[in-house]
N, C-alpha and C positions, 0 to 999 in steps of 0.2 A: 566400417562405422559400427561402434559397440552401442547394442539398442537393448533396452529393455520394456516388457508393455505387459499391459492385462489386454484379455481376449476379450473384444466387443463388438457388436456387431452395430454398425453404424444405423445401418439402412432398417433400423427398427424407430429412428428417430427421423426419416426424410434426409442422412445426409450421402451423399453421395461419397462411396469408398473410391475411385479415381479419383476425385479428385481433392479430396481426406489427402489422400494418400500424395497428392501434388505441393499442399501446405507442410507437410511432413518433408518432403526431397527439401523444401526452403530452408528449412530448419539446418537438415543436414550440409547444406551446400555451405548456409552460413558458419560453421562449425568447422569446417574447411576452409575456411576464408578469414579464418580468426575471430569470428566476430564474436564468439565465446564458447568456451570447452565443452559446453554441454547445454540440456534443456530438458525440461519435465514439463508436460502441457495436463493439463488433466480439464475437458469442455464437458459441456452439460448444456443437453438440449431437452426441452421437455420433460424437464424432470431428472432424467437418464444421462448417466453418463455413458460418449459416444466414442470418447479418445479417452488413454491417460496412457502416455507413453514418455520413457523416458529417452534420450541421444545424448550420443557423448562422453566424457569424463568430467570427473569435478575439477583436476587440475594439470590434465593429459596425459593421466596415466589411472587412474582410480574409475572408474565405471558409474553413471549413475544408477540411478535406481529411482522407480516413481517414490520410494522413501526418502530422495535426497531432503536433507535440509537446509533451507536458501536464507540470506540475512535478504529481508524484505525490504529493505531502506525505507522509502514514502509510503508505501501499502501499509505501512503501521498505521498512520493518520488516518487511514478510514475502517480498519481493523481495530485497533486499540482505542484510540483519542477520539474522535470523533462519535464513534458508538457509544464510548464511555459518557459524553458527553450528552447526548441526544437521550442515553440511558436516566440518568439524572433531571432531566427534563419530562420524561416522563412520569419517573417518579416522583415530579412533585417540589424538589428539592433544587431545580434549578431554572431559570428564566432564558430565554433568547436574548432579552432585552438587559440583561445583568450588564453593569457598565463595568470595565477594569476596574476602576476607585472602590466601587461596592465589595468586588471580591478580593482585591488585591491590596486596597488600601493606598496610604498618602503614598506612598511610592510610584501611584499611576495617577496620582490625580492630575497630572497635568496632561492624560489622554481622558476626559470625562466624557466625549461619545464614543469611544471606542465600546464594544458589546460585544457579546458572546457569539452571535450570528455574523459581525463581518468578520470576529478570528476564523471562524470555520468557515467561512466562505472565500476569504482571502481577496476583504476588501477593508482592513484594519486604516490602513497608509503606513504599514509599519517595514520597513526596506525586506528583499527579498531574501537577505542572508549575511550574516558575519561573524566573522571568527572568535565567539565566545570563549572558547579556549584561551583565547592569549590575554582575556580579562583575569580568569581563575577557574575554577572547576567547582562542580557541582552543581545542582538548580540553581539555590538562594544565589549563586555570583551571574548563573544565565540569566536569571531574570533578572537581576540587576543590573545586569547588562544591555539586555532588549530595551528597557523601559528607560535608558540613557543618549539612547538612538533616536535623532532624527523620527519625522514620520512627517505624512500627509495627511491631508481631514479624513478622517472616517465616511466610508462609503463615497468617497467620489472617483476610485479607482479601482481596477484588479490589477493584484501583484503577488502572482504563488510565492509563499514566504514559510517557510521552515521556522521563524519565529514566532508566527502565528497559535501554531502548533506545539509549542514548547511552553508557552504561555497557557494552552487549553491544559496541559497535563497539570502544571501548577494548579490549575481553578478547580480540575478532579479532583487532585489531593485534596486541597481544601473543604471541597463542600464534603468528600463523603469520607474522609479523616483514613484515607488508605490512602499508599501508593499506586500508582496508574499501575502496573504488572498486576497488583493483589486485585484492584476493582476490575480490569479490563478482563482475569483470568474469570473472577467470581458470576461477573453480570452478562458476561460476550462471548470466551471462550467455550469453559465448564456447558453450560447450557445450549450450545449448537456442537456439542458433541466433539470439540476442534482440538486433540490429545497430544498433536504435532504442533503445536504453537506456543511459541515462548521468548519474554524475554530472557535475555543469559541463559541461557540452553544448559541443559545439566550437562556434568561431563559424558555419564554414557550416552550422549547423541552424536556425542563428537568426532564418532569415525561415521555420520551421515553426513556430515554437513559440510559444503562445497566451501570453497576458501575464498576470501579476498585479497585484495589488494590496496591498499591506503598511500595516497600520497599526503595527506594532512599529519602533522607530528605535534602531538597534542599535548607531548612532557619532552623534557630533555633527553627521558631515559630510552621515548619510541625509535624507531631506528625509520630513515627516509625509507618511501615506498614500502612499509613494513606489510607481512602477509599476514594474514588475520583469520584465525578458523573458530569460528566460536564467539568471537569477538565483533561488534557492530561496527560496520565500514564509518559511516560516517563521525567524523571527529567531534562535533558538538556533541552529538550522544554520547559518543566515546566519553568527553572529558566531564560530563553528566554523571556516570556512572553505567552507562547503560541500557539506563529506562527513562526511555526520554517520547514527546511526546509526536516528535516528529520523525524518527527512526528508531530501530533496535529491535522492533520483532524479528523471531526467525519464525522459520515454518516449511510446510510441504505443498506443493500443488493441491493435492488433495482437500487440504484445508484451507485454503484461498480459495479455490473452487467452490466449495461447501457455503465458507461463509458469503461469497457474491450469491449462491442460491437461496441461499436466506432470507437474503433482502429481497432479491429478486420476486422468488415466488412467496413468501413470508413460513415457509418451515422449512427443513432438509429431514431427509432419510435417516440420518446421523441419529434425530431427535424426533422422530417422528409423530409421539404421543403428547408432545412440550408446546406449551404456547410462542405463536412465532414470539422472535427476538421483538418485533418494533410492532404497532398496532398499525393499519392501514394508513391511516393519516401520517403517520412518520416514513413510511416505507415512501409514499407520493412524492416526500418531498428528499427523501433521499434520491429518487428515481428522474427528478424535472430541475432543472436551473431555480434555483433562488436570489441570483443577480438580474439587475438590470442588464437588459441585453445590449446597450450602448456602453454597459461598463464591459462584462467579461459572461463568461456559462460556469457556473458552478452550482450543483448542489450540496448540499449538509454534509457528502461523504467524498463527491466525486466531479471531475472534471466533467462537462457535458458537451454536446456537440456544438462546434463553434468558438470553442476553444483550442486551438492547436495543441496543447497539452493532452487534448484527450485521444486515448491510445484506443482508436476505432478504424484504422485504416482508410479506403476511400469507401470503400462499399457499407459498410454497415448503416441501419439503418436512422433517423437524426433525432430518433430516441436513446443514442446509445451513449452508455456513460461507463467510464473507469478512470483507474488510477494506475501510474507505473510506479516504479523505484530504481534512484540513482543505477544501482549495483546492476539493472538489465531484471526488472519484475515487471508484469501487466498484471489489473487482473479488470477483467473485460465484459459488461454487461452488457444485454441487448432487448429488452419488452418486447420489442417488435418483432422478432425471431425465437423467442423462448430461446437466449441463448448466453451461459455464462461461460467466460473461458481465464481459467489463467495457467500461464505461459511463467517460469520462473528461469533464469538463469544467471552467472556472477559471471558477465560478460567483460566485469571490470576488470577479471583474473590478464583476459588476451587485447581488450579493445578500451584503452583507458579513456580516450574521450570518446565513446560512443559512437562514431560516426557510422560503422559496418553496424550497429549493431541495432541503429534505427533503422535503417533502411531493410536489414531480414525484418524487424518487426512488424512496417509498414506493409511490405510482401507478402507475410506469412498472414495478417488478418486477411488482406484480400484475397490470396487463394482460401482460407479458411472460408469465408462468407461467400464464394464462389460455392462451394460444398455443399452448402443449404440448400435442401430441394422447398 
């Protein structure tokens, strides 16, 4: 098994090195088992980072490295979109209560309680996902797209929806007259110190960054099951451009890691002199459900406990909140533990519909939270 790691000494953080080191065998047994070529974990406990270790290859032959760079699929939504969003809000320039029509104009008016709080919370009524590709390419044909769809009343369901999110990226452009890459680098990245994140990756990352695999064919000219290094798995971004508002980051553990400490504790190390990213009051509600709990658990960024989507294993505790991505991402908070972890991998390369590769996931947080002294 080819591993790569930085020296840390766990048990300076309460975690237990046996059994650290039992979550790690998960990893690798799942990497054996196909359930994806590799894995960069990089956790944070109190403060401190206690693992950041790479396993594996990016495509069974190339070696990670905690440098890899992974296409984050979903994790974009609460890295990019959603901070961008909640940014805006704080500055003044944007409302919770903003209805589509307001920001979007006659083209939504026939969604007039639709608002900015159920897109992000993903209780729009807007369906969970379709193939905007085979309408046209670009935003203005995706959101012309979305906004042609079906839906149900606002706020009387949860439905995790990728067009939710695609819709918030539009409303950033609009209100602060940039594209989501330029605002989410300038107000989220840039300023938590995060120098490994990007959309469309420059070419010199490109011998980091682990490969995918796509079965969506977005032009005539893509080729079925086409492999993708550099390029954002999921198709609707893809036929977007790229920058879209519900995938197409890429990045390193390190930086996923960072930015859940963020919110988490509200500064990182990274930035240690900089006022946190969100003011206390926004960090609470990134941190607690903002749904009705007969509807679904979501907060402003992240899935919460009581949601089956959220990627907490069995043990953690029923403060804890994250996000994963299609491609095999977590990135894993915990209040109750001082504990952030993300886990990246492009599981999609070996395990296309996921089946092996939830199941190490669910194993691997439970021996991980087993660790916690």
């Amino acid at each position: 098994m080819l591993r790569h790691s930085e020296p840390i000494n766990p048990e300076e953080v309460n975690v237990a090195p046996e059994r650290l080191a039992r979550a790690l065998d998960i990893l690798r047994e799942g990497i054996d088992a196909g359930a994806m070529p590799g894995a960069v974990l990089c956790a944070l406990r109190r403060g401190q980072v206690f693992v950041h270790e790479a396993l594996g290859t990016t495509d069974g032959v190339r070696p990670v490295t905690t440098d890899t760079v992974y296409d984050l699929a979903s994790i974009t939504k609460p890295m990019a979109t959603a901070s961008s969003v909640l940014t805006l809000v704080e500055q003044g320039r944007l409302t919770l209560t903003a209805t589509l029509p307001s920001l979007l104009g006659d083209s939504a008016s026939h969604l007039p309680a639709v608002t900015v709080q159920h897109l992000l919370t993903h209780t729009s009524g807007l369906p969970a996902w379709a193939a905007l590709y085979e309408k046209g390419h670009g935003l203005d044909a995706a959101v012309a797209a979305i906004l042609r769809l079906p839906s149900a009343p606002a706020g009387t369901k949860y439905e995790y929806s990728c067009l939710n999110f695609i819709l918030l990226g539009r409303i950033v452009q609009e209100i602060s007259g940039q594209s989501l890459d330029a605002f989410a680098r300038e107000n989220v990245f840039l300023p938590l110190g995060l120098q490994n994140t990007s959309y469309r990756p420059p070419d010199d990352w490109r011998e980091r960054i682990a490969p995918t695999r796509s079965a969506e064919k977005t032009t005539e000219n893509e080729e079925a099951e086409a492999a993708l290094t550099g390029v954002v798995h999921d198709g609707n971004a893809r036929s977007i451009g790229g920058v879209s508002g519900n995938a197409g980051l890429f990045g390193t553990a390190r930086d996923v890691a960072a930015f859940g400490e963020a919110l988490r504790q509200g500064a990182t190390k990274a930035a240690p002199s900089k006022q946190p990213l969100f003011g206390a009051p926004t960090r609470a509600r990134i941190l607690a459900s903002q749904v009705k709990p007969e509807i679904g658990a979501h907060t402003f960024l992240f899935f919460a406990q009581g949601n089956g989507l959220c990627p907490a294993g069995d043990l953690l505790s029923p403060r804890a909140v994250g996000h994963s991505g299609f491609t095999g991402t977590v990135l894993t908070l915990d209040p109750e533990y001082d504990l952030t972890v993300a886990l990246l991998t492009n599981r999609v390369l070996t395990d296309p519909n996921g089946a092996k590769w939830l199941t190490v996931r669910r194993k691997f947080l439970n021996a991980l939270a087993a660790a916690l002294c």
